[in-house]
Structure formats: structure tokens, C-alpha cells
VOBA-1610 file (N, C-alpha, C; in pm, whole numbers, padded with zeros to 5 digits, always signed):
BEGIN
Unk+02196+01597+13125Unk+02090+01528+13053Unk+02041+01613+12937Unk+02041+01517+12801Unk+01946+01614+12720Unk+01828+01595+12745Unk+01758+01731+12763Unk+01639+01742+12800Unk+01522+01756+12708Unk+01573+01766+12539Unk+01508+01749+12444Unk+01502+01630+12420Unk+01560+01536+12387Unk+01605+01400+12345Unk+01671+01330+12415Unk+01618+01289+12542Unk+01711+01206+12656Unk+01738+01099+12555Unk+01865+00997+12616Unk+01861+00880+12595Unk+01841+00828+12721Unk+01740+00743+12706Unk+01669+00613+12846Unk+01743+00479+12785Unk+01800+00445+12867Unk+01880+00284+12936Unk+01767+00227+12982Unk+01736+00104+12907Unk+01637-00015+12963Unk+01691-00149+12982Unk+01689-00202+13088Unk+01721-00313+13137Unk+01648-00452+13207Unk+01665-00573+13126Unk+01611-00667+13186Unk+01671-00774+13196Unk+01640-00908+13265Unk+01731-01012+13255Unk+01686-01116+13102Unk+01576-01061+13038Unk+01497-01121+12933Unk+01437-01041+12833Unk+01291-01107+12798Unk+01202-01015+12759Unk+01116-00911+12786Unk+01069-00945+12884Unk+00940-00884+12993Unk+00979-00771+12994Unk+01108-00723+13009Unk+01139-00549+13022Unk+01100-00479+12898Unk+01062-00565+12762Unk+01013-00474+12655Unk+00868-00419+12652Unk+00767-00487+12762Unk+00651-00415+12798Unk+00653-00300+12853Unk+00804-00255+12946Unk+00800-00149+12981Unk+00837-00049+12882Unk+00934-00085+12754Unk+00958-00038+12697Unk+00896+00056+12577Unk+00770-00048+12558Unk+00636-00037+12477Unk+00516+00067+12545Unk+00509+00100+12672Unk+00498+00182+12713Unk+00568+00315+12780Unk+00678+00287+12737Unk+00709+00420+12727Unk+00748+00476+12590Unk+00724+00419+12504Unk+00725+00511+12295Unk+00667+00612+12314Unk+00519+00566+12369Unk+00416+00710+12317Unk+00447+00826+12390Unk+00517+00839+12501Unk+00519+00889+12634Unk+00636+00985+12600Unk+00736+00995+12559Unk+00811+01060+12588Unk+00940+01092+12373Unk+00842+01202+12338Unk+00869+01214+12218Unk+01018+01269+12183Unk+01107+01209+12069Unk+01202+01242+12048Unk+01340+01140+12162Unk+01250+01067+12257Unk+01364+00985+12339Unk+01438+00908+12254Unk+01563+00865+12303Unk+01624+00742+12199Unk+01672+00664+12345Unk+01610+00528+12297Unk+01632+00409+12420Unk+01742+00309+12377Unk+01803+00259+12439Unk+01891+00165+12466Unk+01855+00033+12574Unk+01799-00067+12469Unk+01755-00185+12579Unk+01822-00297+12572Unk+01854-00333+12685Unk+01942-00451+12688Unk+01867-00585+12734Unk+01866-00676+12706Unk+01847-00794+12747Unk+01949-00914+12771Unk+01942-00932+12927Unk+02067-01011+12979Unk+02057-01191+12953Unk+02004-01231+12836Unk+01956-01347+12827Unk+02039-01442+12833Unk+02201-01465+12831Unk+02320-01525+12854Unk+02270-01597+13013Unk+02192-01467+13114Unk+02203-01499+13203Unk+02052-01515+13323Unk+02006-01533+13254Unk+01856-01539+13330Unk+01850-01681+13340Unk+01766-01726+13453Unk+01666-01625+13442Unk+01746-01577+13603Unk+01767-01471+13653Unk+01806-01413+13774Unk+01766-01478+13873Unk+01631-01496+13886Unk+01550-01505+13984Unk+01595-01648+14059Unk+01709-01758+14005Unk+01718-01825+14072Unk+01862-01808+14128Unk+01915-01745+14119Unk+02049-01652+14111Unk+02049-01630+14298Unk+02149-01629+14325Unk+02165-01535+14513Unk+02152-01403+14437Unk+02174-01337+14573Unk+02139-01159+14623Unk+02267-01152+14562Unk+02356-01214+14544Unk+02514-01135+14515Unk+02522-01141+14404Unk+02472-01262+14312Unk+02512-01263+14187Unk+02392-01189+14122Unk+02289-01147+14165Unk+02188-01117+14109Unk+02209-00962+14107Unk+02314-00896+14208Unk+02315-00758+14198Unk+02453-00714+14111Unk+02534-00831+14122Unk+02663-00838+13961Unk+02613-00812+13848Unk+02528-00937+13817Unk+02463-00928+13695Unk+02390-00769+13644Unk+02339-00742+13736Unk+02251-00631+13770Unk+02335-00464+13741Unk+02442-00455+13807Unk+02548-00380+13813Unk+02666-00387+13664Unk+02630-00430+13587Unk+02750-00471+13457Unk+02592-00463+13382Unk+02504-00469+13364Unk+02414-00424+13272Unk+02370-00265+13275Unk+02373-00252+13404Unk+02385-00100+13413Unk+02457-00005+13395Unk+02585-00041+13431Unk+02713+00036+13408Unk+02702+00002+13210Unk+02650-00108+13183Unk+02686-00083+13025Unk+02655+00010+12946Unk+02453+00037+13048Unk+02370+00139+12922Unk+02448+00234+12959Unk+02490+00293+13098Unk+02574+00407+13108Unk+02686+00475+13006Unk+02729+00336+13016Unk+02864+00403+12932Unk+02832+00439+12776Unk+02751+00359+12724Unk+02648+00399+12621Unk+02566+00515+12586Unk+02580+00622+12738Unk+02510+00742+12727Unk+02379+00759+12752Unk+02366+00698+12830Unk+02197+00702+12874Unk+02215+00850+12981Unk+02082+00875+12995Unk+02068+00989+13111Unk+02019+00976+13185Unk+01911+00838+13210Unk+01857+00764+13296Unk+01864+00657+13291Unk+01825+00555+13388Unk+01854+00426+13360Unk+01719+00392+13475Unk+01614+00271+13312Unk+01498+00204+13396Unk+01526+00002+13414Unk+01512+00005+13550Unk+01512-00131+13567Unk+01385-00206+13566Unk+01362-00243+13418Unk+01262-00311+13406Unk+01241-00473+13413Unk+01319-00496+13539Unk+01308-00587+13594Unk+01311-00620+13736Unk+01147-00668+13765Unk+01118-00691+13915Unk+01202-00786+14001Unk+01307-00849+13960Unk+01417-00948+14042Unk+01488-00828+14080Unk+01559-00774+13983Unk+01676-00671+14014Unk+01650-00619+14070Unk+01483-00514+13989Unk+01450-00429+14132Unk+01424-00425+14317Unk+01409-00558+14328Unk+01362-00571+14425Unk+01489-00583+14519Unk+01626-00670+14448Unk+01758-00723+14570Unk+01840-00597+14497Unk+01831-00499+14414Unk+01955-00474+14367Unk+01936-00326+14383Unk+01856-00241+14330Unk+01818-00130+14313Unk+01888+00005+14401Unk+01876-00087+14567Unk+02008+00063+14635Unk+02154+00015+14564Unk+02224-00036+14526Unk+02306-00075+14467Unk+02361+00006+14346Unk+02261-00030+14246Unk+02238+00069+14141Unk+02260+00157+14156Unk+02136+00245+14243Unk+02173+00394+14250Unk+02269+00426+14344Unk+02343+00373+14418Unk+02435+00415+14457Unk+02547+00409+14372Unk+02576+00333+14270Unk+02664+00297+14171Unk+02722+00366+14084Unk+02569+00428+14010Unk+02592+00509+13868Unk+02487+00699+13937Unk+02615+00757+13844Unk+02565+00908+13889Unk+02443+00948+13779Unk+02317+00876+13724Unk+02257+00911+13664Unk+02112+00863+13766Unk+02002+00918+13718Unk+01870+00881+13825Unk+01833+00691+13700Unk+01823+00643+13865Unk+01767+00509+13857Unk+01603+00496+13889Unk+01546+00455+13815Unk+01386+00405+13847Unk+01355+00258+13813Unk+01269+00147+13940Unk+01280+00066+13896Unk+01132+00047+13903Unk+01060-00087+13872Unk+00979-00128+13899Unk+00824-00180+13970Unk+00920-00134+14078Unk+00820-00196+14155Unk+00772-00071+14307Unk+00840+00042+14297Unk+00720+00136+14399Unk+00675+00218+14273Unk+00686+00245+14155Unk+00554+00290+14043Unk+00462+00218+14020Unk+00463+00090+14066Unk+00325+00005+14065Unk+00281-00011+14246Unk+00332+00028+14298Unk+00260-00010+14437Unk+00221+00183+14463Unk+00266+00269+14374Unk+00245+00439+14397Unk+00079+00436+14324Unk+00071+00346+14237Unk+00015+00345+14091Unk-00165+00275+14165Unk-00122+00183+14236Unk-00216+00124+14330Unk-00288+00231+14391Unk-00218+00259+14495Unk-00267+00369+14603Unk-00299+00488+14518Unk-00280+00546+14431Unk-00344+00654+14352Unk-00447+00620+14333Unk-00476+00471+14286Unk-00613+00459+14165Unk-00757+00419+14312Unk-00649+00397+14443Unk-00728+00331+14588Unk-00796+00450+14604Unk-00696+00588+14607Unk-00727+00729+14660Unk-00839+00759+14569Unk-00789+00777+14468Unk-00948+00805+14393Unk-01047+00755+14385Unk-01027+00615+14390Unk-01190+00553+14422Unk-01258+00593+14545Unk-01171+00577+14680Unk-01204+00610+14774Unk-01301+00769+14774Unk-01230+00832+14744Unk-01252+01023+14698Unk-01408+00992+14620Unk-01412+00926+14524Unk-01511+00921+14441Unk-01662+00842+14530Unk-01647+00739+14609Unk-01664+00697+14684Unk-01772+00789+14782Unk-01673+00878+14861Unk-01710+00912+14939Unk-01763+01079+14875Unk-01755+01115+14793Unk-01811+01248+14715Unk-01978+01170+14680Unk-02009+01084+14630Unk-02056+01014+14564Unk-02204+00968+14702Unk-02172+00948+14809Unk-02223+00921+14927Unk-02281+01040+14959Unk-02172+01184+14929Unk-02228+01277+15037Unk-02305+01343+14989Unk-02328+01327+14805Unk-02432+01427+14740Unk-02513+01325+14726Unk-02517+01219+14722Unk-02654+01118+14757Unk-02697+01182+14911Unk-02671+01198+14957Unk-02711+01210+15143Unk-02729+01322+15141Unk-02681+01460+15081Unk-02711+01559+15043Unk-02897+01605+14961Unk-02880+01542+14878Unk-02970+01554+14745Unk-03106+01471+14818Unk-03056+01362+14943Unk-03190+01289+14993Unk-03254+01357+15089Unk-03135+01436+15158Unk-03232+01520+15258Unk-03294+01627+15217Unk-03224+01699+15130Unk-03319+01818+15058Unk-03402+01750+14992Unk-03456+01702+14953Unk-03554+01600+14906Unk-03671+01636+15006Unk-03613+01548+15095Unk-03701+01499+15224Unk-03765+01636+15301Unk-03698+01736+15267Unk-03737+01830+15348Unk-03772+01898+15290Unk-03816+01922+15139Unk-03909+01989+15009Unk-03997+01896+15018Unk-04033+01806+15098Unk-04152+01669+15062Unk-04228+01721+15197Unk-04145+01751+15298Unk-04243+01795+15416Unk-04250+01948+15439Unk-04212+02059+15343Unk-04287+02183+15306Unk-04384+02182+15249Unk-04376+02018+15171Unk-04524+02059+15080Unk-04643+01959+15157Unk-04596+01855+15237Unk-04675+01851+15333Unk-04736+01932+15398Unk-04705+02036+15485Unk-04711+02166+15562Unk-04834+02248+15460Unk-04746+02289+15399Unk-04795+02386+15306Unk-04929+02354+15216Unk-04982+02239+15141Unk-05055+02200+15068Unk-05146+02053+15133Unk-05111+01998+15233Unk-05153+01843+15311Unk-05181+01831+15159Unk-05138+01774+15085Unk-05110+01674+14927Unk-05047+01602+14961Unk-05112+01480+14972Unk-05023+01359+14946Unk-04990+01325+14804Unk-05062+01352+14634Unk-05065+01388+14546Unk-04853+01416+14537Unk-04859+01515+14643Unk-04775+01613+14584Unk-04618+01528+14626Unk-04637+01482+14784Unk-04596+01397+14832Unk-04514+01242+14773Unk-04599+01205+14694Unk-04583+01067+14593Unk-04488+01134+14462Unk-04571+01242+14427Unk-04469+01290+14325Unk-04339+01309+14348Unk-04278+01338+14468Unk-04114+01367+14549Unk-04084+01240+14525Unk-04131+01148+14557Unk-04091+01007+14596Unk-03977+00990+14479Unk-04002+00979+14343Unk-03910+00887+14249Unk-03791+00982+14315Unk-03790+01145+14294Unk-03678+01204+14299Unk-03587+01133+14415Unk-03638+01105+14560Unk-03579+01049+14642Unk-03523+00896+14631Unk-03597+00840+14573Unk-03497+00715+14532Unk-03427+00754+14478Unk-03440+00819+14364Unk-03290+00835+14261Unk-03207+00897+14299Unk-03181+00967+14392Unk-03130+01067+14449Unk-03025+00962+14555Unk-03098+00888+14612Unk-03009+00797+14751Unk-02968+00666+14710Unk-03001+00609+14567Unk-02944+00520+14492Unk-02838+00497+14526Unk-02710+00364+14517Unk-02623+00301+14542Unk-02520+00383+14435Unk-02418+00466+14491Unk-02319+00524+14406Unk-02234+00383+14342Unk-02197+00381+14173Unk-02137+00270+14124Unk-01978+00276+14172Unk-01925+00204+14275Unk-01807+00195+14351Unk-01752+00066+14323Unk-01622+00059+14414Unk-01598-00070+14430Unk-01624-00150+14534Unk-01615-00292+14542Unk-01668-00321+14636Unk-01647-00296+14784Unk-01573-00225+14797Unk-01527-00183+14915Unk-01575-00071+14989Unk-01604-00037+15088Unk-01616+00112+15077Unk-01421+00193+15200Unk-01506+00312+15172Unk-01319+00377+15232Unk-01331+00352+15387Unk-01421+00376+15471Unk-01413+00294+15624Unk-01381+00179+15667Unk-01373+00080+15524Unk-01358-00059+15564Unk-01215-00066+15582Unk-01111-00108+15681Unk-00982-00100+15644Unk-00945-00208+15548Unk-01023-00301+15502Unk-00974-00367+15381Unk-01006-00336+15244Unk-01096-00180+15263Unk-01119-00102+15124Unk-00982-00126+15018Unk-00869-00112+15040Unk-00795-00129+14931Unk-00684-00228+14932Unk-00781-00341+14962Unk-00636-00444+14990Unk-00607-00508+14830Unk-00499-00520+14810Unk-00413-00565+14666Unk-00384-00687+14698Unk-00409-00751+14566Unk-00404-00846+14535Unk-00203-00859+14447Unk-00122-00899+14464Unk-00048-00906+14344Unk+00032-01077+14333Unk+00039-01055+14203Unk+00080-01149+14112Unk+00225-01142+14100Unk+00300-01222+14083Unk+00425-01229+14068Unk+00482-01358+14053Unk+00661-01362+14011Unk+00701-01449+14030Unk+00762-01513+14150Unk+00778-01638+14130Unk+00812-01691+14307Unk+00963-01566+14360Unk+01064-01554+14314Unk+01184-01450+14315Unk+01099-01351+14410Unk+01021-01275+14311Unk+01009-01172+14329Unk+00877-01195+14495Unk+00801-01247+14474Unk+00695-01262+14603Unk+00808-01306+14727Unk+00918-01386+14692Unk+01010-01425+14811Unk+01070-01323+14855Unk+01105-01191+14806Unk+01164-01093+14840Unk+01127-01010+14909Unk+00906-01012+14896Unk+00826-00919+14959Unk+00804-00764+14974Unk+00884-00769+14851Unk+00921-00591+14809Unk+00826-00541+14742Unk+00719-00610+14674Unk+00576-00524+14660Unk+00508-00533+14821Unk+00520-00616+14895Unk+00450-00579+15033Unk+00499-00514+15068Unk+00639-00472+15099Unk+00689-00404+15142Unk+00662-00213+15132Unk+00693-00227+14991Unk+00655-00094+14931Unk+00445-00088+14937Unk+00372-00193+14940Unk+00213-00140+14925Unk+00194-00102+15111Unk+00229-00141+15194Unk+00252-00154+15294Unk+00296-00025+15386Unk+00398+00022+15294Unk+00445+00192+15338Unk+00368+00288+15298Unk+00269+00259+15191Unk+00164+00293+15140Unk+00026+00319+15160Unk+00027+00214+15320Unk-00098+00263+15387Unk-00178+00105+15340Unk-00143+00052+15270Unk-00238-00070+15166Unk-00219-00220+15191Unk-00311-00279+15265Unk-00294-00407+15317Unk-00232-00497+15164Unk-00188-00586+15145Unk-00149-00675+15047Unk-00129-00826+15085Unk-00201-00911+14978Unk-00161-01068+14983Unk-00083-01104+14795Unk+00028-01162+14860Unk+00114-01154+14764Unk+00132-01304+14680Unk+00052-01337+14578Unk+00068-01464+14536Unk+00183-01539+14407Unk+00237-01609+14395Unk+00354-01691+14312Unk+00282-01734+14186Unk+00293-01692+14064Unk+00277-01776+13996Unk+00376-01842+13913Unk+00448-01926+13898Unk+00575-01912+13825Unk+00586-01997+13666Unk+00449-02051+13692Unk+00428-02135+13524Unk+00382-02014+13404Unk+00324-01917+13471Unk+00289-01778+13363Unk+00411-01735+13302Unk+00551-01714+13313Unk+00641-01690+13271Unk+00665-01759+13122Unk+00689-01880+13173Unk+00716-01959+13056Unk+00616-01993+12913Unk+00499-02004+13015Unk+00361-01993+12910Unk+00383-01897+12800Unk+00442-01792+12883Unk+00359-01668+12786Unk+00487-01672+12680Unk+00598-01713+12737Unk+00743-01686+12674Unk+00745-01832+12533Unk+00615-01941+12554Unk+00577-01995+12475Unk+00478-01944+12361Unk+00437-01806+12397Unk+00349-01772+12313Unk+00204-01815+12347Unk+00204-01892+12459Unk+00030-01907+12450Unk-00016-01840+12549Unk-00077-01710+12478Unk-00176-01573+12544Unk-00270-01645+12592Unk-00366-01673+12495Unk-00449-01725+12465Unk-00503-01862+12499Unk-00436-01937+12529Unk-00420-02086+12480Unk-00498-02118+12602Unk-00582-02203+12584Unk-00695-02321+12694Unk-00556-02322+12845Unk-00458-02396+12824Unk-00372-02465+12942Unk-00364-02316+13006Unk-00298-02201+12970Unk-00249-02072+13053Unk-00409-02012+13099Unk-00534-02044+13049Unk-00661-02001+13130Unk-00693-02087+13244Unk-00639-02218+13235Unk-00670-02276+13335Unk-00562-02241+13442Unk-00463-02251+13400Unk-00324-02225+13548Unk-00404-02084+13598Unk-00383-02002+13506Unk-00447-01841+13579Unk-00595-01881+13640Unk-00688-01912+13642Unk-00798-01951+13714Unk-00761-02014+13858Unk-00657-02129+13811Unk-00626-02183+13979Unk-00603-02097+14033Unk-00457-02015+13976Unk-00391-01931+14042Unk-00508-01856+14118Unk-00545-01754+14026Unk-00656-01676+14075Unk-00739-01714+14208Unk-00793-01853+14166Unk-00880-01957+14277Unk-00770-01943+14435Unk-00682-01982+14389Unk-00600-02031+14517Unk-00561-01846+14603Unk-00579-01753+14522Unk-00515-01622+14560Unk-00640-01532+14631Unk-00752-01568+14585Unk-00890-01475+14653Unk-00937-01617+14727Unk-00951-01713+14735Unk-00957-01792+14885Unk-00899-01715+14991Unk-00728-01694+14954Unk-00646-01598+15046Unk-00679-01450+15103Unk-00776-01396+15061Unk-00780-01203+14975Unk-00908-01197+14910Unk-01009-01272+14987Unk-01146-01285+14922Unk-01188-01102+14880Unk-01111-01005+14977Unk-01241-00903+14962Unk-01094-00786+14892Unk-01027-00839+14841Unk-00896-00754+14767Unk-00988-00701+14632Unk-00976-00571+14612Unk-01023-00487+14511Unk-00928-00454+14388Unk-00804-00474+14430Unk-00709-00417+14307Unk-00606-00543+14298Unk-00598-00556+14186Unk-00475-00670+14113Unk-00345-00583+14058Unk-00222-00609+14109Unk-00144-00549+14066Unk-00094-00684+13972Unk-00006-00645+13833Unk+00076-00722+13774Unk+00198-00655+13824Unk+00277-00768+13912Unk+00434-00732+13993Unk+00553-00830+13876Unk+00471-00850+13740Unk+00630-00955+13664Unk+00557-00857+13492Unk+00661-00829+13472Unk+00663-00752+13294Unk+00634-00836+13238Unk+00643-00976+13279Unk+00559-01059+13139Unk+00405-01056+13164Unk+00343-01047+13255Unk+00222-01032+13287Unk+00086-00965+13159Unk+00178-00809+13127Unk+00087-00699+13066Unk+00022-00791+12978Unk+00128-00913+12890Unk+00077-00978+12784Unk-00080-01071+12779Unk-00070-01109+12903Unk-00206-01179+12981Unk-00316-01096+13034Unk-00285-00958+13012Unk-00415-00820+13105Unk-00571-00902+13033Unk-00550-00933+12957Unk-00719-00926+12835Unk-00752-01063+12947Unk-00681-01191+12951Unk-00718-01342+12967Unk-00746-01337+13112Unk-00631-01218+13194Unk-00702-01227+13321Unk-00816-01167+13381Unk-00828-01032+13263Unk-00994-00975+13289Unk-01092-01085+13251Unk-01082-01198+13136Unk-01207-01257+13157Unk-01216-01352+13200Unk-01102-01382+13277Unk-01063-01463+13417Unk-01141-01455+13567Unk-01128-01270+13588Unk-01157-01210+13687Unk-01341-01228+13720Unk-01393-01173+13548Unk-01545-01164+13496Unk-01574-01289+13554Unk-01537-01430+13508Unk-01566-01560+13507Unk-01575-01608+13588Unk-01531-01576+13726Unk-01501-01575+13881Unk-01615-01438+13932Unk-01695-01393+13899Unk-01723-01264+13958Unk-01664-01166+14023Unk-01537-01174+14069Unk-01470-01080+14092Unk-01380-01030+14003Unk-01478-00916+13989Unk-01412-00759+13926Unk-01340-00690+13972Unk-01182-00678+13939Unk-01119-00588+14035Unk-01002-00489+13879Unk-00988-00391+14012Unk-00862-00293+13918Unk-00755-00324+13886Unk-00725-00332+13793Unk-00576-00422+13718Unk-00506-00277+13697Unk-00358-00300+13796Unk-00263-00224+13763Unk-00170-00288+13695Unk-00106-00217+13568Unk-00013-00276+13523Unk+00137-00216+13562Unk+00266-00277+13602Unk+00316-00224+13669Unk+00420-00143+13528Unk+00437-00227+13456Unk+00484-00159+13330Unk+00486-00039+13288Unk+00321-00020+13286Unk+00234+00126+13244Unk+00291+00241+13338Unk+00301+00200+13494Unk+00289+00263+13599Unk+00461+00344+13585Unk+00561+00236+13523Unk+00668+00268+13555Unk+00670+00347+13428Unk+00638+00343+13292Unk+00652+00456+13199Unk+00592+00541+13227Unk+00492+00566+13301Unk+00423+00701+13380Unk+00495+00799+13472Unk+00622+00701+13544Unk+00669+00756+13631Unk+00816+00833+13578Unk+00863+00720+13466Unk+00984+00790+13429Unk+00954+00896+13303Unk+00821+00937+13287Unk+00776+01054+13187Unk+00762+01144+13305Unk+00729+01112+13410Unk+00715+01267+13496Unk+00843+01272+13534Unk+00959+01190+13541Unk+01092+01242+13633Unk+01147+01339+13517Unk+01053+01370+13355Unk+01184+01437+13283Unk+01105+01550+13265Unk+01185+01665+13217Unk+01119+01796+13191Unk+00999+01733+13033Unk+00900+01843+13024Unk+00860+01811+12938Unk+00917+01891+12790Unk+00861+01801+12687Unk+00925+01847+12591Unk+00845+01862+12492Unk+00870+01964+12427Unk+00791+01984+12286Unk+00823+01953+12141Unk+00942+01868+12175Unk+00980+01759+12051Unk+00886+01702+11952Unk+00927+01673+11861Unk+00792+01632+11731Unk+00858+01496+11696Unk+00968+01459+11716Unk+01090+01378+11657Unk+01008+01244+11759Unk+01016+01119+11636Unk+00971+00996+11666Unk+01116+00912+11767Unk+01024+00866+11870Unk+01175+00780+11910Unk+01245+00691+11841Unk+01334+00646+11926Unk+01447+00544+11837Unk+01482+00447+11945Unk+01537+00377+11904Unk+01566+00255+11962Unk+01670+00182+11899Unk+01783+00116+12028Unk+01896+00023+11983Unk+01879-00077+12089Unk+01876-00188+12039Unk+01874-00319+12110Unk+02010-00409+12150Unk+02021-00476+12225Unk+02121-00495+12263Unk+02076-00666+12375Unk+02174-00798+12328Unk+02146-00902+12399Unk+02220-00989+12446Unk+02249-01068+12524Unk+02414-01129+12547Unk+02384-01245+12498Unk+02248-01300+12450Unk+02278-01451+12380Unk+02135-01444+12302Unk+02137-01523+12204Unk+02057-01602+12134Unk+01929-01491+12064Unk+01988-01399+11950Unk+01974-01285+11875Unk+01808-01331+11839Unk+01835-01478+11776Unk+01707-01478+11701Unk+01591-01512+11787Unk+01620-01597+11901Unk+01486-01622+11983Unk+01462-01477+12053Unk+01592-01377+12077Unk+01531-01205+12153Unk+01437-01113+12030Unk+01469-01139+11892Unk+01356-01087+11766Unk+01234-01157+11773Unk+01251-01282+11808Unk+01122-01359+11783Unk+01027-01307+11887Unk+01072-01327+12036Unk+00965-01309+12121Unk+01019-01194+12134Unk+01073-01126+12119Unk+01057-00987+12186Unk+00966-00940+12060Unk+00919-00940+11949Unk+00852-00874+11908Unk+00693-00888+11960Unk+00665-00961+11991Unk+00567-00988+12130Unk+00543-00924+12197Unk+00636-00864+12245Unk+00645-00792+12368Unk+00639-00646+12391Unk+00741-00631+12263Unk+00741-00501+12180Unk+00575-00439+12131Unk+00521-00500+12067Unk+00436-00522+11991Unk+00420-00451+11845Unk+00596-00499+11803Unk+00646-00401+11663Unk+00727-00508+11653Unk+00802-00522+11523Unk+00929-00623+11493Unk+01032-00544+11556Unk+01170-00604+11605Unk+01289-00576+11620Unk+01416-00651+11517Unk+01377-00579+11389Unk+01492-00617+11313Unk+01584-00579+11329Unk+01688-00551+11418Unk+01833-00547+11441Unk+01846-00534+11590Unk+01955-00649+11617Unk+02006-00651+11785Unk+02140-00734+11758Unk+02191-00591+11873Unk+02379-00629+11884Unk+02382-00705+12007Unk+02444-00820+11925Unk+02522-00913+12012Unk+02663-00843+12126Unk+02605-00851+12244Unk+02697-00795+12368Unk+02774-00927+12469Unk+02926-00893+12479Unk+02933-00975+12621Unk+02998-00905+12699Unk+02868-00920+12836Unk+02908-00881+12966Unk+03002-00973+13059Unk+03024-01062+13046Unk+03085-01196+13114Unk+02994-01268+13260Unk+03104-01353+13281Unk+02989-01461+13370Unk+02969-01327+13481
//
């Protein structure tokens, strides 16, 4: 591997893998990426386990041969049926999707929890020394004067630490909420992985968000209302779930509509993005580098050049003026 200037292999059956891609630019200076988009053949997810790990296996072996030094599967179908496959396949390190967002969870659970409970013990701390400088000066002075004056300090002192709604004794302190597509929730590989994790999970389908967003409407009245049901129909399920994972790369594009989704509903919860989580993860698998050199990027698609510029610049959130036409076969 070059360890100054890796080249990273990115892989998806579409677009959605360019959110992961978009988070990893800033992350890892001097990289040059290679992203493929298998659009000949998506969408996977309605695909069997066999053809879905073919498909899966001939996009990988491609960035390979292309010279990658890693290879990210930024796609939650693949990742979920295909991934031992992969890495058993190709002699380079594979990272996919979906345990950097269920690792990404339980980090942000641990720290609240930590914060939580630090947060409790110097309140409970700070109230009893309080309480027991309020009855020296009882003792010492019979002032009640002096007495009243302690008082504000002791409220402020045992005040409600700003947490989540959970606290860390509750065993449903960090139950996750995640979002996904029907593929991917049928596979149960974010439960699976939040689950080994210590982290209760209810795993909900949305499968009209895909297309919405792949229509372009972020924004648009119809995709606030589907996400509201959704939402509606998913905390009926998971009323007291604290953290929202996004388990589909098209998701990141919707983070803003589902926070004032979440607001609009009163429940406030922690939005992991799994995207973010996975360029987090494949910046720590590499040495670090003190490169100054801007990345680069070559694109790569098995069908329909101009609709992968159009919306992938979306996704990107930069234009992609140039992409090589590839065929992998059926």
C-alpha cells in the first residue's frame, strides 16, 4: 500500500455510495479514489444472495485490478449478503458499511452514557457538600439568614444534567432506531451487528425514500410526509429509542428534513450517519499522513453516463464531469 497516497476503491450498485465518498475527501489528504457505480445492474436489493454477491465480486475484483489498496463497500445490500465473500476474495483490506455505523452508534451511546453519569455524580457530589456547609453554618452561627443564602447554590448544584432521554440504568438507554431499505432491514445485519454491540434495535423499511431522493425531492412536501409516516409508524414501534441510525447512503441527503421531522414529532434523537461513520473508519485503518496534495478522483459506471453526472453530483456535492463507461457483464 502507498501509504502517502493510497488509492481507495469505492463501490456501489448506484448513487448513494457517493455520500460515502463525499465524506471521505476531507479525511484522507493526497488519496486518489476510484468509484464505481454498478448502474447496468441495480438496483441489487431485489437480486438473490447469489447474484447479489456476483455482481458484488466483479465490481470488486475491478477496482482491484485498477490498483486500489483498499476497497470500501459503500453499499448496504452488498455489505450485508456479500462482504465475507469479498474479503475472502481479494488480498487487499475490505470495509463495508454497516458495523462503522452500528460501532459509530455505540460510541456516541458510550459517551452519552459516561457524560450522563459524570454529570449525576458531581451534581450529587456538589449537593451534598452543599448540604453539609448549610449545616456547619447551622451549628456554628443558628442563621437561618445564612441558611437561605446556601439554598440557590443547592438547587443549582442538583439541577437536571442536559442528557438524553434515557438514562444508562435503563436497559433501553440506547435503543436505535434504524432506517433502511426493505433488502437491507430483510437481512437484519444492522441488528445483527447493534446487537453484538450490547444495543437493543428496532429496524424499520422505508423503501419510497430511495427513489424520492433519486428524484431530487430533498425537500419536497410528498418526501416530508412519507418520512413523518415512516417515522410515525417506527417510534409507535421504539417509542423510547434515543439514536437514529441512517442504514441506506441515500439517506445522508435527507439528515436536515429528518431533523425537522424528528423536532416536529418531539422526539429528539442522535442521527448517525452511516456514511460519515464509514469514512471515519477507513481514515483510521490507514497510517496517517502528512500529505498536502488535494485528492483525485476517477469515476467509473456500467450504464447511463449522463443520468450517473446528473444525480451523482447530488450526492457528490461537486460536479462529476468525466465518467468511463465500464462493462462488467450480466
Amino acid at each position: 500500500m502507498n501509504n502517502t497516497n493510497p488509492t481507495i476503491g469505492v463501490f456501489d450498485s448506484g448513487f448513494g455510495g457517493l455520500t460515502v465518498l463525499r465524506a471521505l475527501l476531507p479525511l484522507i489528504p493526497g488519496a486518489h479514489y476510484i468509484y464505481l457505480g454498478d448502474t447496468a445492474r441495480l438496483p441489487y436489493g431485489s437480486k438473490s444472495r447469489e447474484t447479489i454477491t456476483r455482481y458484488a465480486l466483479s465490481s470488486a475484483r475491478f477496482l482491484a485490478d485498477q490498483g486500489a489498496d483498499l476497497l470500501v463497500i459503500a453499499c448496504n445490500t452488498a455489505t450485508a449478503l456479500s462482504l465475507p465473500d469479498i474479503q475472502h476474495s481479494l488480498p487487499i483490506p475490505v470495509i463495508g458499511v454497516i458495523q462503522p455505523g452500528a460501532q459509530s452508534a455505540k460510541d456516541q451511546s458510550t459517551a452519552s452514557d459516561q457524560t450522563t453519569v459524570t454529570d449525576q455524580i458531581t451534581a450529587a457530589d456538589q449537593t451534598t457538600a452543599a448540604d453539609q456547609t448549610t449545616a456547619a453554618d447551622r451549628s456554628a452561627l443558628a442563621d437561618r439568614s445564612a441558611v437561605a443564602h446556601q439554598t440557590p447554590v443547592i438547587l443549582s448544584a442538583a439541577k437536571n444534567p442536559r442528557i438524553s432521554p434515557a438514562q444508562p440504568q435503563n436497559p433501553q438507554a440506547s435503543h436505535v432506531l434504524v432506517l433502511a431499505t426493505a433488502a437491507t432491514i430483510q437481512s437484519h445485519a444492522y441488528l445483527a451487528a447493534l446487537n453484538a454491540l450490547g444495543l437493543p434495535a428496532t429496524e424499520k423499511a422505508c423503501p419510497l425514500l430511495v427513489p424520492l431522493v433519486e428524484e431530487g425531492w430533498i425537500d419536497h412536501p410528498v418526501t416530508a410526509e412519507v418520512l413523518r409516516i415512516y417515522l410515525l409508524e417506527a417510534l409507535a414501534e421504539a417509542p423510547r429509542a434515543s439514536t437514529l441510525l441512517l442504514g441506506c447512503t441515500h439517506y445522508p441527503l435527507l439528515k436536515p428534513l429528518i431533523e425537522t421531522t424528528l423536532h416536529n414529532l418531539h422526539h429528539p434523537m442522535r442521527i448517525i450517519d452511516s456514511a460519515e461513520a464509514t469514512a471515519r473508519a477507513v481514515a483510521a485503518h490507514l497510517p496517517i499522513t502528512a500529505s498536502t496534495d488535494a485528492p483525485t478522483c476517477t469515476f467509473y459506471a456500467t450504464d447511463s453516463i449522463e443520468k450517473f453526472q446528473r444525480l451523482g453530483t447530488n450526492f457528490l456535492g461537486q460536479p462529476l464531469n468525466e465518467v468511463h463507461l465500464i462493462d462488467l457483464g450480466g
